[in-house]
mmCIF file as Biopython writes it, N, C-alpha, C and O atoms, coordinates in Angstrom:
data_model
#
loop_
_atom_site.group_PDB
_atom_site.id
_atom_site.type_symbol
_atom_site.label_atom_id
_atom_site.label_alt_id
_atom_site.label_comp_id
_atom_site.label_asym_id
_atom_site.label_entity_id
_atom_site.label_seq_id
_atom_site.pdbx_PDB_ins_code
_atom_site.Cartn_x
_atom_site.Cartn_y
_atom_site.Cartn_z
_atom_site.occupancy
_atom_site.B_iso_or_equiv
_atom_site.auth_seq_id
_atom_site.auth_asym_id
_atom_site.pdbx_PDB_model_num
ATOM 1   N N  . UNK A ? 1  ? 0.828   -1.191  0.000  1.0 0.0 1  A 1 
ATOM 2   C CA . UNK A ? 1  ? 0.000   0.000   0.000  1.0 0.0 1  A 1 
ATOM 3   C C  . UNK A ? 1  ? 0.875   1.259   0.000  1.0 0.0 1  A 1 
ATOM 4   O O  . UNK A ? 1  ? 0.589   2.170   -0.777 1.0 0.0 1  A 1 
ATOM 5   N N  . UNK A ? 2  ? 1.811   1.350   0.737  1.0 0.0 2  A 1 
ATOM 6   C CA . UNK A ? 2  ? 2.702   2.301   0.733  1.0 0.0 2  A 1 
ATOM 7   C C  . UNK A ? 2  ? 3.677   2.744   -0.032 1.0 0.0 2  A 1 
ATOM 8   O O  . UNK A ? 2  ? 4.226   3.845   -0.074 1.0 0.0 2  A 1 
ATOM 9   N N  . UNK A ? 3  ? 3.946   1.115   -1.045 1.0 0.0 3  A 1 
ATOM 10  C CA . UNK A ? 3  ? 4.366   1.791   -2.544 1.0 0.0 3  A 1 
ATOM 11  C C  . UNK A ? 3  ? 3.800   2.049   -3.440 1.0 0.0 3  A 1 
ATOM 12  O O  . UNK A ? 3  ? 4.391   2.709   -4.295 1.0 0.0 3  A 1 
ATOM 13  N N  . UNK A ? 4  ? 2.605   1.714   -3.640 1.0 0.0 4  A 1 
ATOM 14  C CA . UNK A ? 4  ? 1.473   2.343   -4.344 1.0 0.0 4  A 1 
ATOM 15  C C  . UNK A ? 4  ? 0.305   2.121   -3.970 1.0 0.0 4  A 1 
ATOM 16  O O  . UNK A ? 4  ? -0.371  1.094   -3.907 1.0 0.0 4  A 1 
ATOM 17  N N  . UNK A ? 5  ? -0.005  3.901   -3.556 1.0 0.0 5  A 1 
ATOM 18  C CA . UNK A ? 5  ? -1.571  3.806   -2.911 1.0 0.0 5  A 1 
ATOM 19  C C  . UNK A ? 5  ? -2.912  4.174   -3.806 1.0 0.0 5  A 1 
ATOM 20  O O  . UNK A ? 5  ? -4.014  4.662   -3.553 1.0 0.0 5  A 1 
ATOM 21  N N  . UNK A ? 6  ? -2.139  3.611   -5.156 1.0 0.0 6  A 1 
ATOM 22  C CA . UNK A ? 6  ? -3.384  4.048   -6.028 1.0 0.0 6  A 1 
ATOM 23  C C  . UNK A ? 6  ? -4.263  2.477   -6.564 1.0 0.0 6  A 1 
ATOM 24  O O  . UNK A ? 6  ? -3.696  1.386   -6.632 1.0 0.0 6  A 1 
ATOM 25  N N  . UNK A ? 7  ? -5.456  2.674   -6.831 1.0 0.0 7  A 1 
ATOM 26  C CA . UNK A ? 7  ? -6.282  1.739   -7.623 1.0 0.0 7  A 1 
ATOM 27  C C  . UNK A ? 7  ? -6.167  0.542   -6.212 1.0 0.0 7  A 1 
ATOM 28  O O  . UNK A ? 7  ? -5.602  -0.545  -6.336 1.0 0.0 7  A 1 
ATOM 29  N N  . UNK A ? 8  ? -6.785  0.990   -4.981 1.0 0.0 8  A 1 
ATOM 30  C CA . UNK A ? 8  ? -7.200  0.154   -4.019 1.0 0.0 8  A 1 
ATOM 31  C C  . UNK A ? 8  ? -8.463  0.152   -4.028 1.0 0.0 8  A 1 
ATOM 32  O O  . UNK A ? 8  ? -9.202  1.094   -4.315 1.0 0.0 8  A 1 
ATOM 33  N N  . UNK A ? 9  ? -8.784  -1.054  -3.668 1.0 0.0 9  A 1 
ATOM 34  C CA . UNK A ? 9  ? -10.833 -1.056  -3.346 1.0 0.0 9  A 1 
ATOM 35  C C  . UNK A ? 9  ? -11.060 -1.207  -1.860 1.0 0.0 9  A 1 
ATOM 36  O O  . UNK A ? 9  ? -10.264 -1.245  -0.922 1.0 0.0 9  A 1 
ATOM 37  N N  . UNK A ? 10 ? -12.559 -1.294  -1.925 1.0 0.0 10 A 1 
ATOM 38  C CA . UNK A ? 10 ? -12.938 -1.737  -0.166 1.0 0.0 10 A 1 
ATOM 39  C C  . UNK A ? 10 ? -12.794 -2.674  0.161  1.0 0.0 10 A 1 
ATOM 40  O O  . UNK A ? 10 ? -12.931 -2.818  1.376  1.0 0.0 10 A 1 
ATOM 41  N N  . UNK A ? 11 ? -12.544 -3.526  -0.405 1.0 0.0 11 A 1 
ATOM 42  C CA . UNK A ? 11 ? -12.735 -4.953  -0.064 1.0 0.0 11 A 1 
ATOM 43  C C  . UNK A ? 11 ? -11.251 -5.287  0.285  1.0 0.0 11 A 1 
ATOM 44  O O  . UNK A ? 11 ? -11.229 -6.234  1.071  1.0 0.0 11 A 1 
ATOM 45  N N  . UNK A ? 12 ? -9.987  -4.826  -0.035 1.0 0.0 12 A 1 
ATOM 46  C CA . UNK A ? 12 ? -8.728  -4.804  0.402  1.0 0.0 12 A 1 
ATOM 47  C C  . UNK A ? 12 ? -8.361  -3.888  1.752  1.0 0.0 12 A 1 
ATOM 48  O O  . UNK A ? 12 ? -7.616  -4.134  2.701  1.0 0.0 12 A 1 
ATOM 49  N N  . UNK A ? 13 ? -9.191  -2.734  1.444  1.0 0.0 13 A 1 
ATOM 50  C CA . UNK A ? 13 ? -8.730  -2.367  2.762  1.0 0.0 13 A 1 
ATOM 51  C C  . UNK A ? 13 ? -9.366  -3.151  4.199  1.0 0.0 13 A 1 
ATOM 52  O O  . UNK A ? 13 ? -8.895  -3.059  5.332  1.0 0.0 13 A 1 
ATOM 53  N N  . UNK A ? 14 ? -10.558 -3.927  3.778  1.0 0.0 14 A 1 
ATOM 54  C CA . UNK A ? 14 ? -11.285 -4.463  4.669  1.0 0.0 14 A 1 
ATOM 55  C C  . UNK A ? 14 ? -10.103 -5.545  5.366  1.0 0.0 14 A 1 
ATOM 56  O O  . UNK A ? 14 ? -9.709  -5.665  6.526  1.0 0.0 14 A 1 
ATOM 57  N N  . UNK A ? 15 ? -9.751  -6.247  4.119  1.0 0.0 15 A 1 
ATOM 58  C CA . UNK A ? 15 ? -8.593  -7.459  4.224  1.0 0.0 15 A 1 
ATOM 59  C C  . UNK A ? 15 ? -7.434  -7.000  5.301  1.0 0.0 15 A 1 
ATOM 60  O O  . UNK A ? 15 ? -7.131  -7.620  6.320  1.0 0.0 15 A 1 
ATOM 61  N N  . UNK A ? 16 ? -6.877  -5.803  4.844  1.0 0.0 16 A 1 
ATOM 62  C CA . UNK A ? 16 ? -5.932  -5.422  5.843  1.0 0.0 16 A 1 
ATOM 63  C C  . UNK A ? 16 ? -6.456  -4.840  7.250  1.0 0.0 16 A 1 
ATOM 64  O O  . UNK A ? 16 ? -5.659  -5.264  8.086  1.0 0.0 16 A 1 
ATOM 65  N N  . UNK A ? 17 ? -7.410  -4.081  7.871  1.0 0.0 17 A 1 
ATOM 66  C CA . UNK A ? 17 ? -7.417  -4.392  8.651  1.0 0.0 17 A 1 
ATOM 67  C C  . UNK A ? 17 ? -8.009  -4.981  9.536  1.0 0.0 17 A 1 
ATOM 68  O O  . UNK A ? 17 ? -8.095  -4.495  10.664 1.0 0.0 17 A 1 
ATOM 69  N N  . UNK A ? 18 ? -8.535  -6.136  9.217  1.0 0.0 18 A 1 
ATOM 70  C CA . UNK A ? 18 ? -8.858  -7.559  9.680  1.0 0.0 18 A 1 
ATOM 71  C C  . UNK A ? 18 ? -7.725  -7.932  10.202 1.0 0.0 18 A 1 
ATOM 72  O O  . UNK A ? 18 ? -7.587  -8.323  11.361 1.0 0.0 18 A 1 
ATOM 73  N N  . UNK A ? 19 ? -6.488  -7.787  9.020  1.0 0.0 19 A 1 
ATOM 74  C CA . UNK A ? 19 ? -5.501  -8.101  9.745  1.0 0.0 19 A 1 
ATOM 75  C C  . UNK A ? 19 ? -4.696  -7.494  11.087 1.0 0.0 19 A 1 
ATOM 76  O O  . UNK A ? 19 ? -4.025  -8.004  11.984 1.0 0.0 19 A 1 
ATOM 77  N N  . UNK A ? 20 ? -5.044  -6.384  10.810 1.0 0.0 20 A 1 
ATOM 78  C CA . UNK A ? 20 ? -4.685  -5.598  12.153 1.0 0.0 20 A 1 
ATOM 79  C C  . UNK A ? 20 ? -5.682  -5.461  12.973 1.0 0.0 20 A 1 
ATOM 80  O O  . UNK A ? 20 ? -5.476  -4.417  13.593 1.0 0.0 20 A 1 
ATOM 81  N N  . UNK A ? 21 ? -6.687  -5.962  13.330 1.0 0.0 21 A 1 
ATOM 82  C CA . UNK A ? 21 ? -7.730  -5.787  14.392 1.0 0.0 21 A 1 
ATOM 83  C C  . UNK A ? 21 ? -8.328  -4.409  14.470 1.0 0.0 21 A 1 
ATOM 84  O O  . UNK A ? 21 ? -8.660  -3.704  15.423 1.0 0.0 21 A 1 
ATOM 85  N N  . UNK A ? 22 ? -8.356  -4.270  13.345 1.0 0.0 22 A 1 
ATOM 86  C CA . UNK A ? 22 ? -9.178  -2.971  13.286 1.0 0.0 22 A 1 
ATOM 87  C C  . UNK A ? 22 ? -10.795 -3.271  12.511 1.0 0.0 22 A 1 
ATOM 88  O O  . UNK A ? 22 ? -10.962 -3.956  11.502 1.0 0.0 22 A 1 
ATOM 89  N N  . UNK A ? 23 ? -11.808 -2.599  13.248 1.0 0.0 23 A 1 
ATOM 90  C CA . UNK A ? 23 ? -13.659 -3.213  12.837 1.0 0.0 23 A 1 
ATOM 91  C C  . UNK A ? 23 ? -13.228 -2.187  11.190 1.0 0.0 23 A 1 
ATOM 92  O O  . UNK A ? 23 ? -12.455 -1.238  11.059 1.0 0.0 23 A 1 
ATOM 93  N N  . UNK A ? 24 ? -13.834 -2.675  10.480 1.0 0.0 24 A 1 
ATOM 94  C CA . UNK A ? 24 ? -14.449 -1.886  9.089  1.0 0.0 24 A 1 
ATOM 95  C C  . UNK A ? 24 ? -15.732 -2.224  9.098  1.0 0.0 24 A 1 
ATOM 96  O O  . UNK A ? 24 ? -16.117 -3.378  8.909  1.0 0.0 24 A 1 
ATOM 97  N N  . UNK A ? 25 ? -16.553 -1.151  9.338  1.0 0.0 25 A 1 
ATOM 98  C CA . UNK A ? 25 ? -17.890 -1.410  9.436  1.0 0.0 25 A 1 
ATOM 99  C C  . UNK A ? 25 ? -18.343 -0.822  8.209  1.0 0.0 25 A 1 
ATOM 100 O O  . UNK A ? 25 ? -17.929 0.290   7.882  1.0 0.0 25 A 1 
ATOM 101 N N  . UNK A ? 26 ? -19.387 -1.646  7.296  1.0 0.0 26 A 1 
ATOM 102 C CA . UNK A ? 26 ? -19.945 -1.134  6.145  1.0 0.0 26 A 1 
ATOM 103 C C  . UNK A ? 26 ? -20.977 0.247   6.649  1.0 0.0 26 A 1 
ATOM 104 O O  . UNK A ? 26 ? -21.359 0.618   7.759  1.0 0.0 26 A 1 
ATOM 105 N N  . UNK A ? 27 ? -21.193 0.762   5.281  1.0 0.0 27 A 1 
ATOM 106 C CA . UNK A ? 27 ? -22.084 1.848   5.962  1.0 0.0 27 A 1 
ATOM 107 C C  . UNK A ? 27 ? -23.845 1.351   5.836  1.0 0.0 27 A 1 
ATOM 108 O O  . UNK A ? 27 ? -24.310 0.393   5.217  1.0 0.0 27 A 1 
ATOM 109 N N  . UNK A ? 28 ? -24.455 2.243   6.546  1.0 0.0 28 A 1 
ATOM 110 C CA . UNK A ? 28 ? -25.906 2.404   6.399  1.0 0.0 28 A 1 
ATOM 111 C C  . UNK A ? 28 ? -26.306 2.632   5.495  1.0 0.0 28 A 1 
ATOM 112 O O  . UNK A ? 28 ? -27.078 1.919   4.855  1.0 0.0 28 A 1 
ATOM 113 N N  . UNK A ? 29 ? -25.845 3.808   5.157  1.0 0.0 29 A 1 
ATOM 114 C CA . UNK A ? 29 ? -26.908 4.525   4.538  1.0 0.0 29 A 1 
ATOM 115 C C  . UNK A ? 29 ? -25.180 5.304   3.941  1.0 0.0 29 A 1 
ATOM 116 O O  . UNK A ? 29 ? -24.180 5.442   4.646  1.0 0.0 29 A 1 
ATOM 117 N N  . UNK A ? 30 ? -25.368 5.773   2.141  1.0 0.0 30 A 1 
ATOM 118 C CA . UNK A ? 30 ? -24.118 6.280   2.481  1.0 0.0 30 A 1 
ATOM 119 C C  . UNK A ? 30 ? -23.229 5.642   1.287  1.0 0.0 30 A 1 
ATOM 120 O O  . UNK A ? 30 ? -23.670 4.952   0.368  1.0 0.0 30 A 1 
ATOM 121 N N  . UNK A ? 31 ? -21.672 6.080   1.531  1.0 0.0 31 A 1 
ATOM 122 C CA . UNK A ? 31 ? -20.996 5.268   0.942  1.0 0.0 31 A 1 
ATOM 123 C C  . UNK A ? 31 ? -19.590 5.006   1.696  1.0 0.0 31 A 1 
ATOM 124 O O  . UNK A ? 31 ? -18.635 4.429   1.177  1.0 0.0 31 A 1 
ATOM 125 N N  . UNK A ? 32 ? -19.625 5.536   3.030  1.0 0.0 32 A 1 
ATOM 126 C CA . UNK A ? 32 ? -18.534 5.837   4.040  1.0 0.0 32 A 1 
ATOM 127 C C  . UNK A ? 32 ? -18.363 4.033   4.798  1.0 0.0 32 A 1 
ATOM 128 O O  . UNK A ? 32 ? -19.293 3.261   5.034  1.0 0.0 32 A 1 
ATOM 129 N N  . UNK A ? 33 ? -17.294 3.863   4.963  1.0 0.0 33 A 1 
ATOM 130 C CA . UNK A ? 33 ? -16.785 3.241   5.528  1.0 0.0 33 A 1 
ATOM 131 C C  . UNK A ? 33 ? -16.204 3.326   7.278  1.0 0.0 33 A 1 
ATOM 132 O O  . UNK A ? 33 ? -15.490 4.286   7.570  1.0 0.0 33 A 1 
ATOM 133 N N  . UNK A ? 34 ? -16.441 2.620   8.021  1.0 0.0 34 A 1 
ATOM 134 C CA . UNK A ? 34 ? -15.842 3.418   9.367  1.0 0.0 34 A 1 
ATOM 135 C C  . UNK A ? 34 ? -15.132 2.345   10.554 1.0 0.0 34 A 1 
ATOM 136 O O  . UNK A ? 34 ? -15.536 1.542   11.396 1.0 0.0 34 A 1 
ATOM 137 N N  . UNK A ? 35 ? -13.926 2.833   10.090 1.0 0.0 35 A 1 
ATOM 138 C CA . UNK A ? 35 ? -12.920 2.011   10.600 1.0 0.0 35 A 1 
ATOM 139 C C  . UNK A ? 35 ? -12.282 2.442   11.999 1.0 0.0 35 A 1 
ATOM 140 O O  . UNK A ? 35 ? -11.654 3.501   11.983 1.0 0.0 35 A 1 
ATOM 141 N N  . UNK A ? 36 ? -12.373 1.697   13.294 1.0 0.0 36 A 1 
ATOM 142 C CA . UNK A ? 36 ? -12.090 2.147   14.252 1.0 0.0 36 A 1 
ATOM 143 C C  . UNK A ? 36 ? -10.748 0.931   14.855 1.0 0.0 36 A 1 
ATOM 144 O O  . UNK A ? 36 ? -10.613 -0.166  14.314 1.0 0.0 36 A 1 
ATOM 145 N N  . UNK A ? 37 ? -10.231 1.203   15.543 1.0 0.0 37 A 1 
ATOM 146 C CA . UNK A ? 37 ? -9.399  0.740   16.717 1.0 0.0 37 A 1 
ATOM 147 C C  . UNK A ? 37 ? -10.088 -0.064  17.492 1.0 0.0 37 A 1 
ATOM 148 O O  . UNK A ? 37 ? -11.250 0.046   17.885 1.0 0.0 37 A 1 
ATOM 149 N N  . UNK A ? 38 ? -8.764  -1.444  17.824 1.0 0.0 38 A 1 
ATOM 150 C CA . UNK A ? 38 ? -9.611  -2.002  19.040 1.0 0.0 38 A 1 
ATOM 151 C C  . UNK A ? 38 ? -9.996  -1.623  20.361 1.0 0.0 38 A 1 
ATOM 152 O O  . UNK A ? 38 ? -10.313 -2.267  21.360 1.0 0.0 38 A 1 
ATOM 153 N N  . UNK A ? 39 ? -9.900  -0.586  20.140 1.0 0.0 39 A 1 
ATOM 154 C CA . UNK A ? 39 ? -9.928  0.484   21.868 1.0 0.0 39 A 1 
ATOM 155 C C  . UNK A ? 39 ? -11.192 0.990   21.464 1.0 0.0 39 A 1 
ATOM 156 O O  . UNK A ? 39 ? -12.114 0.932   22.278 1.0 0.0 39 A 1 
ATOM 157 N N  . UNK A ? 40 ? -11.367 1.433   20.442 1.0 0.0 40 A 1 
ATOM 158 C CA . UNK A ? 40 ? -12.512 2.030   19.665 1.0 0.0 40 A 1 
ATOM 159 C C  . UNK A ? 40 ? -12.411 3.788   20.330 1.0 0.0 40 A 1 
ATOM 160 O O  . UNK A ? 40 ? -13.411 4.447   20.615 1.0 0.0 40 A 1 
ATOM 161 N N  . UNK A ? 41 ? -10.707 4.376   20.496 1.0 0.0 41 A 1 
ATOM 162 C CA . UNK A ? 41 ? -10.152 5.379   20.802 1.0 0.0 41 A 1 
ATOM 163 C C  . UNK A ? 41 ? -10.358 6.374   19.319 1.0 0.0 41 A 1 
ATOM 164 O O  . UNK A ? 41 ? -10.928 7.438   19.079 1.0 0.0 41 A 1 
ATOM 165 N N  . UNK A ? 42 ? -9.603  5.434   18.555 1.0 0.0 42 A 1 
ATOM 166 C CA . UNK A ? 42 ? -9.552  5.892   17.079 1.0 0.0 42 A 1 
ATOM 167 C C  . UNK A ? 42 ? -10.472 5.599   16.012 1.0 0.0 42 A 1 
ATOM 168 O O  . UNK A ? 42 ? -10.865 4.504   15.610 1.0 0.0 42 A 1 
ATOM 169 N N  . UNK A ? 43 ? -10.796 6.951   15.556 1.0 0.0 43 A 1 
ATOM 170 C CA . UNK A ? 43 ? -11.528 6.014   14.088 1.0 0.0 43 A 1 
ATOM 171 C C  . UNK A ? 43 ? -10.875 7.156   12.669 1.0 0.0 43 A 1 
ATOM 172 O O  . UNK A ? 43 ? -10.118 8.127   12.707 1.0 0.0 43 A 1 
ATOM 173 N N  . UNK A ? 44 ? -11.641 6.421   11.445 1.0 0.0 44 A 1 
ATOM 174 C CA . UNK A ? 44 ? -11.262 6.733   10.532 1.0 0.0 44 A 1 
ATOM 175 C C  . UNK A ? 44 ? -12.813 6.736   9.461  1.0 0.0 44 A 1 
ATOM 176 O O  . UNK A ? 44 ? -13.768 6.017   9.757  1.0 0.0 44 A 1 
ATOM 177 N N  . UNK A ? 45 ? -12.820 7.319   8.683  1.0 0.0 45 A 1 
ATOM 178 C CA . UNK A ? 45 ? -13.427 7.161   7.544  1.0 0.0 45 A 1 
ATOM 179 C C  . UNK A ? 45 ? -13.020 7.349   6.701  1.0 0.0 45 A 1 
ATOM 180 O O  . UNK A ? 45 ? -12.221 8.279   6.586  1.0 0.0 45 A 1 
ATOM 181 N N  . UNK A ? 46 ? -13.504 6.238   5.267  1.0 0.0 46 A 1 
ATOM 182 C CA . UNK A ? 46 ? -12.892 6.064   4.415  1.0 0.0 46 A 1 
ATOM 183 C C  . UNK A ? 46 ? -13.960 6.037   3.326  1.0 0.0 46 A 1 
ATOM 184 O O  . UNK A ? 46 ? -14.673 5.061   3.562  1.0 0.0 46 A 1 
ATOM 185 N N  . UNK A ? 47 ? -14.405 6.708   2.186  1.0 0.0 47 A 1 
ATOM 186 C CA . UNK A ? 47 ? -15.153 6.275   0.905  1.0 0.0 47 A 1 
ATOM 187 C C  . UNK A ? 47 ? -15.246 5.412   0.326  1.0 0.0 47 A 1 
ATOM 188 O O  . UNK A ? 47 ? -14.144 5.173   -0.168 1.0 0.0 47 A 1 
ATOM 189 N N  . UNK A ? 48 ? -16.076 4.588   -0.007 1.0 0.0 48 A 1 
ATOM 190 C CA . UNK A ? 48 ? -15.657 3.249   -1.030 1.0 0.0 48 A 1 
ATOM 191 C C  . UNK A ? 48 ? -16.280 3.716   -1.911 1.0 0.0 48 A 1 
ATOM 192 O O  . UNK A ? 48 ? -17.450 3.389   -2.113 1.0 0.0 48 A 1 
ATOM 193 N N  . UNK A ? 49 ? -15.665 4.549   -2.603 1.0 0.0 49 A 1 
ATOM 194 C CA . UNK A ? 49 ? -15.839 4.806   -4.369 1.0 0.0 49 A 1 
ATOM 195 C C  . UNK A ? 49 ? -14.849 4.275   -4.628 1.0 0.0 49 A 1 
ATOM 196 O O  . UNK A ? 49 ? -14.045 4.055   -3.722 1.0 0.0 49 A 1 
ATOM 197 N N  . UNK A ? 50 ? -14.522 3.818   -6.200 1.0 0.0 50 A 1 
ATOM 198 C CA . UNK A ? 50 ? -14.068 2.755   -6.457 1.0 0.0 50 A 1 
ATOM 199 C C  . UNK A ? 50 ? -13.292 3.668   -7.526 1.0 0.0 50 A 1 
ATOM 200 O O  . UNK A ? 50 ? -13.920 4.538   -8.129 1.0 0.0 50 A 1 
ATOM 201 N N  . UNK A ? 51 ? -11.623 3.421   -7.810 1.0 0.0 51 A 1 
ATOM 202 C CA . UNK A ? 51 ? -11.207 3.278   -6.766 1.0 0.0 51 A 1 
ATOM 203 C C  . UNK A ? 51 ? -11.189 4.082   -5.414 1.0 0.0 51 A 1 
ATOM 204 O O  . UNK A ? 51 ? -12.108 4.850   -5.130 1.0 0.0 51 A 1 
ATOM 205 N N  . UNK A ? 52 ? -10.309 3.913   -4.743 1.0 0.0 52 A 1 
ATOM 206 C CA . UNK A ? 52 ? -10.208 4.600   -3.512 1.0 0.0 52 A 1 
ATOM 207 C C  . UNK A ? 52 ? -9.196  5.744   -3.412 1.0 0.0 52 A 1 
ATOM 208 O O  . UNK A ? 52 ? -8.023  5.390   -3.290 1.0 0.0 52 A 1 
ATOM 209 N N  . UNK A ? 53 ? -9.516  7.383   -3.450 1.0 0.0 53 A 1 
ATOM 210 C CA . UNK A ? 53 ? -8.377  8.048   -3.457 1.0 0.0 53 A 1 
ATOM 211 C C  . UNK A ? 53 ? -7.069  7.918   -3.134 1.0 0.0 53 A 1 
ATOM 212 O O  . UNK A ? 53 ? -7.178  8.791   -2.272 1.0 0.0 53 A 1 
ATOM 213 N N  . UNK A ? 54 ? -5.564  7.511   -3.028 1.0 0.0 54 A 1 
ATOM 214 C CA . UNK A ? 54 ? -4.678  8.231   -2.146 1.0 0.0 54 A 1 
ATOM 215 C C  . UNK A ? 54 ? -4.739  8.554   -1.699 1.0 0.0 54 A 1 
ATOM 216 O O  . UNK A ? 54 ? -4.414  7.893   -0.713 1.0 0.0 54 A 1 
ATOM 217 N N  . UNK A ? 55 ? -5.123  9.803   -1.360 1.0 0.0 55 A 1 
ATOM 218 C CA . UNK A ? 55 ? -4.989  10.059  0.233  1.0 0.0 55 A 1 
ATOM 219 C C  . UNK A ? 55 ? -5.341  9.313   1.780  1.0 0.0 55 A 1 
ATOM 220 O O  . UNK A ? 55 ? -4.820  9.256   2.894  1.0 0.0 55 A 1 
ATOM 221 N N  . UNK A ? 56 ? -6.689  8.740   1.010  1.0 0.0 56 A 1 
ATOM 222 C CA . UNK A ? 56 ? -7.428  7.772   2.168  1.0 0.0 56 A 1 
ATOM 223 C C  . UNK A ? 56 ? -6.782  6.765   1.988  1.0 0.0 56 A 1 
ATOM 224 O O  . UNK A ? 56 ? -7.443  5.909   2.576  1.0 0.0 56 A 1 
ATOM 225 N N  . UNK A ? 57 ? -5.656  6.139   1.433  1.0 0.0 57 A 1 
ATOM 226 C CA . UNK A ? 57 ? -5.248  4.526   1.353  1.0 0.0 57 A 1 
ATOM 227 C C  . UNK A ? 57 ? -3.922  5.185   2.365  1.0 0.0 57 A 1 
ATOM 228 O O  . UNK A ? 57 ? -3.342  4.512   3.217  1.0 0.0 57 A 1 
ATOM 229 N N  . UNK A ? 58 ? -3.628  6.562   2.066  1.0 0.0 58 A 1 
ATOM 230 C CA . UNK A ? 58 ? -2.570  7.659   2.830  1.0 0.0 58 A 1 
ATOM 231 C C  . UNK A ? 58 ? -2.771  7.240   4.177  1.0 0.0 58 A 1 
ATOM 232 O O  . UNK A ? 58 ? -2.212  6.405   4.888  1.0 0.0 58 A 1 
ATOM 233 N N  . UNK A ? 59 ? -3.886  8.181   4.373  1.0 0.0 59 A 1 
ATOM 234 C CA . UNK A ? 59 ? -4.477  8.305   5.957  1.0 0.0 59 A 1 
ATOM 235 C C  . UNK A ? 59 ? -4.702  6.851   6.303  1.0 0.0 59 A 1 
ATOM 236 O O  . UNK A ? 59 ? -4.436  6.816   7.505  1.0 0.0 59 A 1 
ATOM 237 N N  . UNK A ? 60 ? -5.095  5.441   5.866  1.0 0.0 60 A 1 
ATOM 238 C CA . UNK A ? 60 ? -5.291  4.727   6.950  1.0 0.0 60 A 1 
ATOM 239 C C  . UNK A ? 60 ? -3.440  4.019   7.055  1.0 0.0 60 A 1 
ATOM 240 O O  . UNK A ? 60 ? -3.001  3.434   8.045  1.0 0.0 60 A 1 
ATOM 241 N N  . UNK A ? 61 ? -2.815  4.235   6.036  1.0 0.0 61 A 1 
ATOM 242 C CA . UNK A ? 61 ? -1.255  3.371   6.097  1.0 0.0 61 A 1 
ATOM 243 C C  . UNK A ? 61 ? -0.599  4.458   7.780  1.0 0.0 61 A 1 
ATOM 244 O O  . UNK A ? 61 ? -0.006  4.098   8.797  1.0 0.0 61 A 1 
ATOM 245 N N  . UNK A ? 62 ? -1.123  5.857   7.285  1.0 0.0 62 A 1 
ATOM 246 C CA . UNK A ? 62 ? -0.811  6.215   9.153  1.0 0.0 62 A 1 
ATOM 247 C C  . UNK A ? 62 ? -1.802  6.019   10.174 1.0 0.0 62 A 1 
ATOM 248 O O  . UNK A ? 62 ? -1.293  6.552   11.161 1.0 0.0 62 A 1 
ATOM 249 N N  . UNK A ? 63 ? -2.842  5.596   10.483 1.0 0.0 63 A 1 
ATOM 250 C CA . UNK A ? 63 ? -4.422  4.718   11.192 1.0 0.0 63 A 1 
ATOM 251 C C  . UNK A ? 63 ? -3.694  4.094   11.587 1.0 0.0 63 A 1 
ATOM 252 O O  . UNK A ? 63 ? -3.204  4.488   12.646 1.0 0.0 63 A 1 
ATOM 253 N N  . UNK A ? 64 ? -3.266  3.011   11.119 1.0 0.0 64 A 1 
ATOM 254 C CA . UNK A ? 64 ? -2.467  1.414   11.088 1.0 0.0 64 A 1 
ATOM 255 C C  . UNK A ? 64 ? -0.861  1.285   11.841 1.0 0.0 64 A 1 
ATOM 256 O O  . UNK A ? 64 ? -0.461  0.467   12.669 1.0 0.0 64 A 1 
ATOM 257 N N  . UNK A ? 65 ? -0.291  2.216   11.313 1.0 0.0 65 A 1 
ATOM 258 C CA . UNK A ? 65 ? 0.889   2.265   12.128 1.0 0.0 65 A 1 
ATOM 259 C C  . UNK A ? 65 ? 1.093   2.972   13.371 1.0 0.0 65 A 1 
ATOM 260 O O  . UNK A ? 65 ? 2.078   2.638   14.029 1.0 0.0 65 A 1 
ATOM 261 N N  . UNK A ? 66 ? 0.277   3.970   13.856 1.0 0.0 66 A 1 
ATOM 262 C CA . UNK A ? 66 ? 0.180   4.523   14.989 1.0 0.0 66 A 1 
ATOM 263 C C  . UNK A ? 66 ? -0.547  3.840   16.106 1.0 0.0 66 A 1 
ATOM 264 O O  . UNK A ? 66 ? -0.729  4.442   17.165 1.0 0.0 66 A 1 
ATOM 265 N N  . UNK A ? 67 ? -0.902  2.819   15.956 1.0 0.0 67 A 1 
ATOM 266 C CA . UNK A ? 67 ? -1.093  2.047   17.194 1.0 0.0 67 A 1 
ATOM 267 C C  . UNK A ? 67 ? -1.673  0.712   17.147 1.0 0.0 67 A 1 
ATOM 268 O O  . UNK A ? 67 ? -1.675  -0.058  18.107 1.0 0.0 67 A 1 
ATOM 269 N N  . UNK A ? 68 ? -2.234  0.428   15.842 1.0 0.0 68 A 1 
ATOM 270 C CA . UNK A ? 68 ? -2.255  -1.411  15.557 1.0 0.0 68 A 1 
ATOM 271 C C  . UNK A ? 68 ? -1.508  -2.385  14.769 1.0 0.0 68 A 1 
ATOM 272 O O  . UNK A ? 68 ? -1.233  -2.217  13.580 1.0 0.0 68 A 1 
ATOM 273 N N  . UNK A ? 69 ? -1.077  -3.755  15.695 1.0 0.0 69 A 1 
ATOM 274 C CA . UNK A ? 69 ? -0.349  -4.445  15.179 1.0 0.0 69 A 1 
ATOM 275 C C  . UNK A ? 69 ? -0.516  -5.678  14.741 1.0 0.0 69 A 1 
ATOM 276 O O  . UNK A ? 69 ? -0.993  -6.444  15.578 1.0 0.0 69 A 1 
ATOM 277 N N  . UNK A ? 70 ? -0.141  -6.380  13.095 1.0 0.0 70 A 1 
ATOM 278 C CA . UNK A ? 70 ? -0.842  -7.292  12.321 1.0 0.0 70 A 1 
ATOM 279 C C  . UNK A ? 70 ? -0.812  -8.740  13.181 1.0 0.0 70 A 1 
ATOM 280 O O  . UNK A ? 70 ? 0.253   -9.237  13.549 1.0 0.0 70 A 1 
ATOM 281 N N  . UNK A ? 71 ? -1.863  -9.229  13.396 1.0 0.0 71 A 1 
ATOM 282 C CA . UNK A ? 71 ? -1.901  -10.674 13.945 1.0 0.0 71 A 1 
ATOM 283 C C  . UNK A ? 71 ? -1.336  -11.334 13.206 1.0 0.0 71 A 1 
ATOM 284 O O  . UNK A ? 71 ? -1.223  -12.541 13.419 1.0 0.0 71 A 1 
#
């Protein structure tokens, strides 16, 4: 992801952080994604338009490293 954060979908970011114990909760209503911490301290939102900007594949590669670690 961090060497290239372009042409990601939802369904990968879901994959990764599963792997890191982080919830990706689909949305309601919407097209937002909402990804929190197992503390449920932190969260994130993310768009699943397809693909998925850079920046948001950006923002969760720092989500992920600032305080969860891959099982």
């Amino acid at each position: 992801m961090r060497e290239n954060p372009r042409d990601w979908r939802i369904e990968d970011v879901a994959t990764v952080c599963a792997a890191f114990g982080v919830t990706c909760t689909p949305p309601r209503k919407g097209s937002h994604y909402k990804l929190k911490d197992e503390a449920g301290h932190r969260r994130l939102i993310i768009p699943a338009h397809k693909p998925i900007k850079p920046v948001y594949i950006e923002l969760l590669i720092e989500f992920l490293q600032t305080g969860a670690q891959p099982e």
